[in-house]
FIMI-815275 format. One line per field, with one value per residue: residue number from 1; residue in one letter; x, y, z of N, C-alpha, C in turn. Coordinates in Angstrom, 2 decimals. Each point is the difference from the previous one (the first is absolute). Example, Ala and Ser with C-alpha at 12.3 -4.5 7.8 and 13.67 -1.06 7.14 Angstrom:
<sites>
i: 1,2;
aa: A,S;
nxx: 13.19,-0.35;
nyy: -5.69,1.05;
nzz: 7.80,-0.72;
caxx: -0.89,0.82;
cayy: 1.19,1.19;
cazz: 0.00,0.06;
cxx: 0.90,-0.77;
cyy: 1.20,1.09;
czz: 0.00,0.73;
</sites>
This chain:
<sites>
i: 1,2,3,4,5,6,7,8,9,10,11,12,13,14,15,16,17,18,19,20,21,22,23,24,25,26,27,28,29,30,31,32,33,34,35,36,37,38,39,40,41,42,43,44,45,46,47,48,49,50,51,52,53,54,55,56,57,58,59,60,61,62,63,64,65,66,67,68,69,70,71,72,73,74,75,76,77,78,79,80,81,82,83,84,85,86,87,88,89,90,91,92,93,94,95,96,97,98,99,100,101,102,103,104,105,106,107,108,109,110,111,112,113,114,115,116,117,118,119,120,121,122,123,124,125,126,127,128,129,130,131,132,133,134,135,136,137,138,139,140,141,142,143,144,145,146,147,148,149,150,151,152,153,154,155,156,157,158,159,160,161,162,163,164,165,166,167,168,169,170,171;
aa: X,X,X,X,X,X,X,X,X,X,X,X,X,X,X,X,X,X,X,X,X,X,X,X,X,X,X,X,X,X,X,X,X,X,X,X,X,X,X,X,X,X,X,X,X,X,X,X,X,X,X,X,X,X,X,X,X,X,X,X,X,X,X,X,X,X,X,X,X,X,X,X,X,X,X,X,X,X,X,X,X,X,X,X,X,X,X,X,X,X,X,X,X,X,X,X,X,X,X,X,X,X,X,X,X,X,X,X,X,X,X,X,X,X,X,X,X,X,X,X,X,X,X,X,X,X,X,X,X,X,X,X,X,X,X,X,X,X,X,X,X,X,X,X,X,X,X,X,X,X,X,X,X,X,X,X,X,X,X,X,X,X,X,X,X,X,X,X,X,X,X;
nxx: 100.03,0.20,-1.77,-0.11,-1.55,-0.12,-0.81,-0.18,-0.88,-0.37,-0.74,-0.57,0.03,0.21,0.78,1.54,1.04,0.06,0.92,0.22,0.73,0.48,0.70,-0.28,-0.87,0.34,0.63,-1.13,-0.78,1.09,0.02,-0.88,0.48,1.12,-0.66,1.32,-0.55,0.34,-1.37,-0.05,-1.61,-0.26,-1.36,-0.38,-1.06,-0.11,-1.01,-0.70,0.65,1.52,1.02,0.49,0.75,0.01,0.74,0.36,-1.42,1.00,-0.27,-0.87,-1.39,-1.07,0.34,1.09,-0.62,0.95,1.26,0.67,-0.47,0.24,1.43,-0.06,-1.06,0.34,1.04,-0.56,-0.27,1.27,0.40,-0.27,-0.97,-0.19,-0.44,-0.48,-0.22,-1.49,1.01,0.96,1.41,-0.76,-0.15,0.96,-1.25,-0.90,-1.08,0.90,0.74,-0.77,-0.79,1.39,0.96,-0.82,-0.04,1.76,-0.34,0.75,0.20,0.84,-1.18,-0.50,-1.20,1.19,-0.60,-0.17,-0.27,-0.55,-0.49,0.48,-0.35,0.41,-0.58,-0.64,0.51,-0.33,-1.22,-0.24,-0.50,-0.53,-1.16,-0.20,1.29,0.31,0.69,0.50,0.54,0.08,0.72,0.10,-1.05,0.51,-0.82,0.49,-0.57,1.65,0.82,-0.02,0.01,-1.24,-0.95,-0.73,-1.18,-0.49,-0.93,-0.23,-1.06,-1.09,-0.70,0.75,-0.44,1.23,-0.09,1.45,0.30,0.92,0.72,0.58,1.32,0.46,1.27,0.18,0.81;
nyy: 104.68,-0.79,-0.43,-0.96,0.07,-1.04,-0.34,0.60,-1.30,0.61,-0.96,0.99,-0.19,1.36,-0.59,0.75,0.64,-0.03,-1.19,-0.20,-0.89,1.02,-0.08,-0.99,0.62,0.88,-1.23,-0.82,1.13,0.09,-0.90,0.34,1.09,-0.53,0.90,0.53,1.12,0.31,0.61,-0.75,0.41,0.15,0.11,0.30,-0.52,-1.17,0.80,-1.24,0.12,-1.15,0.11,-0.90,0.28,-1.06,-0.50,-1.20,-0.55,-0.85,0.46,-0.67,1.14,-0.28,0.94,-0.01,0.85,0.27,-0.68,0.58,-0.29,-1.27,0.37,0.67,-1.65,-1.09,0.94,-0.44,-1.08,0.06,0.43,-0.61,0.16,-0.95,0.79,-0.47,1.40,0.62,1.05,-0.95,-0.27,-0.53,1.09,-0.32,-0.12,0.41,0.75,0.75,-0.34,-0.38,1.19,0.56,-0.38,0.58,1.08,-0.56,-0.20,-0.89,-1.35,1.03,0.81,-1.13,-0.01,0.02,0.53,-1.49,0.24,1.05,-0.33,0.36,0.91,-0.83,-0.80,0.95,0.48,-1.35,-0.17,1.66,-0.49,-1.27,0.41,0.45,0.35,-1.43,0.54,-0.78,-0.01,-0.18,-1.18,0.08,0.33,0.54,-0.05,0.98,-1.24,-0.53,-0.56,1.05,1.05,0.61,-0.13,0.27,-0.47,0.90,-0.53,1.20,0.02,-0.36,0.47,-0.26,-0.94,0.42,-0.09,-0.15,0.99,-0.84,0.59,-0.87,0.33,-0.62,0.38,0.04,-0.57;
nzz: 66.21,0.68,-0.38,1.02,0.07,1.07,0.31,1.29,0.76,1.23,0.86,0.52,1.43,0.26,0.43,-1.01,0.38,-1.57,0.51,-0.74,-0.13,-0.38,0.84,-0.08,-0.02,0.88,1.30,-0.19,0.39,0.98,0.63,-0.19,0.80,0.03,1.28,-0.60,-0.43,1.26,-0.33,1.14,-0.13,0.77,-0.62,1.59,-0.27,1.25,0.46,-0.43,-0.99,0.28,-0.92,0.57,0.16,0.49,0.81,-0.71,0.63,-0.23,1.03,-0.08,0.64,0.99,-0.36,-0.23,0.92,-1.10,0.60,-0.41,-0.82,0.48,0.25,-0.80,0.34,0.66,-0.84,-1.17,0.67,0.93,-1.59,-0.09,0.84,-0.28,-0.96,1.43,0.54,-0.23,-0.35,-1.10,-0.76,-1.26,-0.53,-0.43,-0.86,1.11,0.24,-0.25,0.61,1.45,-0.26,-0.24,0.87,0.36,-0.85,0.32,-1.58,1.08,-0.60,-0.53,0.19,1.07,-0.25,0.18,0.78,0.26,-1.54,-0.02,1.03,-0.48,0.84,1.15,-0.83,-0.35,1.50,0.26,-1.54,0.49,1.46,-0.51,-0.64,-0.82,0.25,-0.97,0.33,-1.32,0.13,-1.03,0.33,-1.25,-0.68,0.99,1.08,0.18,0.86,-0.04,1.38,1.00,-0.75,1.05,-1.45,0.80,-0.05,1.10,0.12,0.19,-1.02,1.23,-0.99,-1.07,-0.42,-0.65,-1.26,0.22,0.13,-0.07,0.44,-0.63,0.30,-1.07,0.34,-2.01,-0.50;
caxx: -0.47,-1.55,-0.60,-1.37,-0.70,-1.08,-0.61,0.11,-1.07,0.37,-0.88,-0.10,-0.93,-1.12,-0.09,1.39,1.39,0.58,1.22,0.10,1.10,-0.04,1.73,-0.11,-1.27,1.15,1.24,-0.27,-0.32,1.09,0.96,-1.12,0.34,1.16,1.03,1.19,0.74,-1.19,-0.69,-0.96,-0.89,-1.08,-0.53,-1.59,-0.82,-0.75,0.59,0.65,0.98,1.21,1.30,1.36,1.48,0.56,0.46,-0.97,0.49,-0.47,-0.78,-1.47,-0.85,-1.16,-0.99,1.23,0.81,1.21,0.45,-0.13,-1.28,-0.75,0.73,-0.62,-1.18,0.50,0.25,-1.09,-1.25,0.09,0.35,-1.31,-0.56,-0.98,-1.16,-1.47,-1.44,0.28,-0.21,0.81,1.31,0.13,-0.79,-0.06,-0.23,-1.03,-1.46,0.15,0.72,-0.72,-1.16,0.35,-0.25,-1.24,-0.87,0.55,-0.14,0.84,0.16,1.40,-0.81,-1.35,-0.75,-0.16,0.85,0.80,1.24,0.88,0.77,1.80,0.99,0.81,0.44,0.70,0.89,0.91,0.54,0.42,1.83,0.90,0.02,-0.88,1.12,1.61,1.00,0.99,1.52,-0.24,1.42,0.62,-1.50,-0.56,-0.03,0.96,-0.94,0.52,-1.02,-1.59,-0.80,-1.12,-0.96,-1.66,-1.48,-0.96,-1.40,0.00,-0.99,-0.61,-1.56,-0.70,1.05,-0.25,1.12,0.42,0.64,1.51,0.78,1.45,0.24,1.51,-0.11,1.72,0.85;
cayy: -0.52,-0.80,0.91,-0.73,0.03,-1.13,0.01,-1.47,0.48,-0.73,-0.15,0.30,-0.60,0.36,-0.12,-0.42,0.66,-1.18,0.53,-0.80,0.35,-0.24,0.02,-1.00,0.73,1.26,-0.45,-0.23,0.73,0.43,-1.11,-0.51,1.23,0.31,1.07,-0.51,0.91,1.25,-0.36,-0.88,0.78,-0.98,1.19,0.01,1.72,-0.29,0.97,-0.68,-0.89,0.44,-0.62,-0.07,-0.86,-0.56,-0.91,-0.71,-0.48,-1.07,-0.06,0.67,-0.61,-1.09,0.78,-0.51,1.23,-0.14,0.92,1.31,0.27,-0.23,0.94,1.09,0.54,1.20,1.15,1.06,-0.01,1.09,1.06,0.42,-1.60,-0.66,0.28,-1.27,0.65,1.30,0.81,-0.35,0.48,1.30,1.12,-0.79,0.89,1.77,-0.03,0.60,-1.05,-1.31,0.05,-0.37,-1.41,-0.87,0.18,-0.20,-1.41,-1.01,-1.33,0.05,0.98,-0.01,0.75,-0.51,0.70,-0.28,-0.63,1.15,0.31,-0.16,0.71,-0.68,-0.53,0.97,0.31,-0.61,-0.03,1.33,-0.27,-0.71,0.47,-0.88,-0.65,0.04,0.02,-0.61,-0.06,-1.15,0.14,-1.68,-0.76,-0.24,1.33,-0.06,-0.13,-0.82,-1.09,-0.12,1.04,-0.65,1.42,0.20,0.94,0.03,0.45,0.39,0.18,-1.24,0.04,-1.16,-0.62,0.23,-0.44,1.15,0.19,1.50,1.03,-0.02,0.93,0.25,1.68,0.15,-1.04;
cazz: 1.27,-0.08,1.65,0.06,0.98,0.20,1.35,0.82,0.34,1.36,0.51,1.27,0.84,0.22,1.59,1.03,-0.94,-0.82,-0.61,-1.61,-0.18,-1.20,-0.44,-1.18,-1.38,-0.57,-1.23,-1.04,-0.85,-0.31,-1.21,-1.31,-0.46,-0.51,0.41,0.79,0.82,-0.17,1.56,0.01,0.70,0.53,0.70,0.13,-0.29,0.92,0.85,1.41,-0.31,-0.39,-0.18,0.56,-0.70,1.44,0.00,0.52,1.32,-0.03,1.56,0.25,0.78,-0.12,-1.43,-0.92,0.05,0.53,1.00,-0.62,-0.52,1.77,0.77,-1.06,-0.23,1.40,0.55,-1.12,0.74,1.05,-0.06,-1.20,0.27,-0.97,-0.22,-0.65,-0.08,-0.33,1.80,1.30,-0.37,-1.06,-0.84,-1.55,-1.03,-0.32,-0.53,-1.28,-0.84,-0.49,-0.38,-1.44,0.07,0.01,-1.39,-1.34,-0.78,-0.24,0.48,1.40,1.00,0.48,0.91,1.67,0.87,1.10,-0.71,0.45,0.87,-0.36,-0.07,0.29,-1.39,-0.56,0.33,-0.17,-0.98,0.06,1.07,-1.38,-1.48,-1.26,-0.72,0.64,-1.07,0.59,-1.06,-1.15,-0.37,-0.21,0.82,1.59,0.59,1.37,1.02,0.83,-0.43,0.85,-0.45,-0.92,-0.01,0.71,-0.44,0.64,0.10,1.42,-0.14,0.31,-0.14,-0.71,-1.04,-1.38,-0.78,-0.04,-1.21,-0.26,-2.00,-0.18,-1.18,-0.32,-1.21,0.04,-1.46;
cxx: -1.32,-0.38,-1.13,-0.18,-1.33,-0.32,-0.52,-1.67,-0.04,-0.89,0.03,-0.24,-1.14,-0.40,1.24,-0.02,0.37,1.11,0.65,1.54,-0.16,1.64,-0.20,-0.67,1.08,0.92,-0.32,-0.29,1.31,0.56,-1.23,0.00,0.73,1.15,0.74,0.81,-1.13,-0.72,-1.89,-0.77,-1.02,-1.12,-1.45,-0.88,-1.28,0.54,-0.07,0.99,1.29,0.75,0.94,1.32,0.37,0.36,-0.86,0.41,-0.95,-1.14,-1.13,-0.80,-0.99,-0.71,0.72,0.85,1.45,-0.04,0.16,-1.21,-1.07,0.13,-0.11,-1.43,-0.22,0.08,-0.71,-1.36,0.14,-0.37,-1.23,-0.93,-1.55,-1.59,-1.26,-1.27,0.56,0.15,1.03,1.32,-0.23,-0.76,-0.56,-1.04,-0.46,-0.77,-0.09,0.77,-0.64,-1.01,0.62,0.34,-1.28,-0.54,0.94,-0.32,1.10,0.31,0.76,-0.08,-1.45,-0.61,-0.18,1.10,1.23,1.30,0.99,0.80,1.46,0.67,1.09,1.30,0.58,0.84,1.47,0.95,0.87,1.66,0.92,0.22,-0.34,0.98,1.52,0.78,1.67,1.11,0.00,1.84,0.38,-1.46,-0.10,-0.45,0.70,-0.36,0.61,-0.54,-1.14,-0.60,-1.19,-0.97,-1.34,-0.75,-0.40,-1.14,-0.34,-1.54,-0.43,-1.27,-0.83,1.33,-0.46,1.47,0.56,1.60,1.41,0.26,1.33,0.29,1.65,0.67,1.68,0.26,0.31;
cyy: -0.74,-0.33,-1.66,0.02,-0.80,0.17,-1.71,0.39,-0.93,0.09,-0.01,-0.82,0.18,0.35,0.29,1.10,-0.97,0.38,-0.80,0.43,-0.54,-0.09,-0.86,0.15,1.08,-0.62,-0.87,1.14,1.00,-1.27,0.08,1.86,-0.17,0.54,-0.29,1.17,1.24,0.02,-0.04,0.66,-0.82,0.70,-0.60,1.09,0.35,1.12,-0.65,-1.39,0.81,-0.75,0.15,-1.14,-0.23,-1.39,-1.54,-0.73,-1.66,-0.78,0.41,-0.37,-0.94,0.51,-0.37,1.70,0.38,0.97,1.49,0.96,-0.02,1.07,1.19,0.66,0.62,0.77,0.78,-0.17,1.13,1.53,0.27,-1.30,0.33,0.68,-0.73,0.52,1.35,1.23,-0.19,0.71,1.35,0.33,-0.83,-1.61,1.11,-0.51,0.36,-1.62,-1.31,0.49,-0.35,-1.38,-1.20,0.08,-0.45,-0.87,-0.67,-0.81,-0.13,0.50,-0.54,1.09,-0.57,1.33,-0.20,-0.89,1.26,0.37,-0.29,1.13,-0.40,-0.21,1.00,0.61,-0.82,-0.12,1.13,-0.28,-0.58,0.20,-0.66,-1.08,0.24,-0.18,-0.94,-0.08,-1.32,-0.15,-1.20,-0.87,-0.01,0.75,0.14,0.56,-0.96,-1.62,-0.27,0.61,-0.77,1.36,-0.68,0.99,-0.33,0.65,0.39,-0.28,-1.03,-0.12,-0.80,-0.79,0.75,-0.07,2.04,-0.10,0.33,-0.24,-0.60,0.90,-0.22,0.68,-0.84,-0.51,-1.23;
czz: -0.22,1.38,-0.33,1.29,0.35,1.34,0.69,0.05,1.33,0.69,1.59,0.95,0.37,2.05,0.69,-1.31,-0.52,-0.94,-1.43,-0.05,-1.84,-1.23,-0.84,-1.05,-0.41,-1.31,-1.36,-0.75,-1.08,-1.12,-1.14,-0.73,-1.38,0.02,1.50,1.00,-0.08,1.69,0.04,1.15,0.52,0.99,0.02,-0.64,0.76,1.24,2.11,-0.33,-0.02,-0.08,0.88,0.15,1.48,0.21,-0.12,1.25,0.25,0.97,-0.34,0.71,-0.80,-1.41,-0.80,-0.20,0.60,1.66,-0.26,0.22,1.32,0.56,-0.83,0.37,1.88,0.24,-0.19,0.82,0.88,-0.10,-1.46,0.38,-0.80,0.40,-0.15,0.17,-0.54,1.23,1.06,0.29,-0.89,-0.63,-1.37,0.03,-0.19,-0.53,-1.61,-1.02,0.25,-1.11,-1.63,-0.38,0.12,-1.12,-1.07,-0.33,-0.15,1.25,1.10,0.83,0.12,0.89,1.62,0.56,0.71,-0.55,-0.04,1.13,-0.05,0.44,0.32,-1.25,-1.03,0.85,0.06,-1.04,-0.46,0.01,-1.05,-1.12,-1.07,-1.04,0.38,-1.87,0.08,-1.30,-0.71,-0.54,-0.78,0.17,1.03,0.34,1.46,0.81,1.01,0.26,0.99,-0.49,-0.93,-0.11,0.25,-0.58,1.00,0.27,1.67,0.62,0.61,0.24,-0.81,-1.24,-1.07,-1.11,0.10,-1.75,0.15,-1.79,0.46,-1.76,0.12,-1.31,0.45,-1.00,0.66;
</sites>
C-alpha cells in the first residue's frame, strides 16, 4: 500500500464564512499520487474549519458566494448567530483560556481579544467536522458529477492562511 500526503494552504476572508471549493486541487493531487484505487482523506486541523462534500451550485450572490452556501449560512445565522462582543450568546473563551491565549507565542494567535470571539465558529465547525473521506476507483474519486468537496472557514475575525491535509492510501 502506498500512502502520499500534501496539503492545500487557503486563505481566509476574514469578514464572511469562506468557502474554497477545492475538488480540483483534490483531483490533481490524486492523478500526481499514482494511486489508482484505494481512499482519499481530506482533513482540516483548524478547530473552526470543515470539510464538506455538497453539491455544486452554479448561482451566486454579489460576493461570488454560491447559492447553497447563501442558504447554509442562514440557517446557521438563526440557530448559532454570530458572536461580536464579549457577554453575549456564550461562555467560550473564559478568563482562564483568553489569559492562555494571550501569552501564546504564535503568529496564528494575536494578542487581540476580540480575534477570539469565535465561539460561534467552533460550534459550527463541531456540527460538520474536521473531514470527509471518499472512495478512489479506477483514479477517480466517486463523488458523482455534482459532487464537489469545500473547506470552510467558519471563523470571521480576521484573514488568515488556513491548512487542510489531503492524504491518499492505496495501489
Amino acid at each position: 500500500m502506498k500512502f502520499v500526503k500534501k496539503q492545500l494552504t487557503l486563505t481566509s476572508n476574514g469578514s464572511r464564512v469562506t468557502y474554497h471549493n477545492i475538488t480540483d486541487d483534490v483531483k490533481q493531487i490524486i492523478a500526481t499520487s499514482g494511486i489508482t484505487n484505494g481512499v482519499c482523506v481530506i482533513q482540516s486541523p483548524h478547530t473552526t474549519c470543515s470539510v464538506i462534500f455538497e453539491e455544486y451550485v452554479h448561482d451566486t450572490d454579489f460576493n461570488g458566494d454560491e447559492f447553497l452556501h447563501v442558504d447554509l449560512n442562514r440557517i446557521l445565522d438563526r440557530i448559532i448567530p454570530r458572536e461580536l462582543s464579549e457577554n453575549t450568546n456564550y461562555r467560550y473563551p473564559g478568563p482562564k483560556h483568553l489569559d492562555f491565549l494571550m501569552e501564546l507565542d504564535d503568529p496564528n494567535y494575536p494578542s487581540d481579544p476580540g480575534t477570539i470571539l469565535n465561539g460561534d465558529a467552533h460550534i459550527r465547525a463541531s456540527f460538520f467536522g474536521a473531514s470527509e473521506s471518499f472512495i478512489l476507483s479506477e483514479g477517480k474519486l466517486e463523488i458523482g458529477s455534482v459532487g464537489y468537496i469545500y473547506f470552510i472557514d467558519f471563523d470571521q475575525n480576521r484573514v488568515r492562511n488556513r491548512t487542510c491535509h489531503v492524504m491518499v492510501m492505496g495501489e
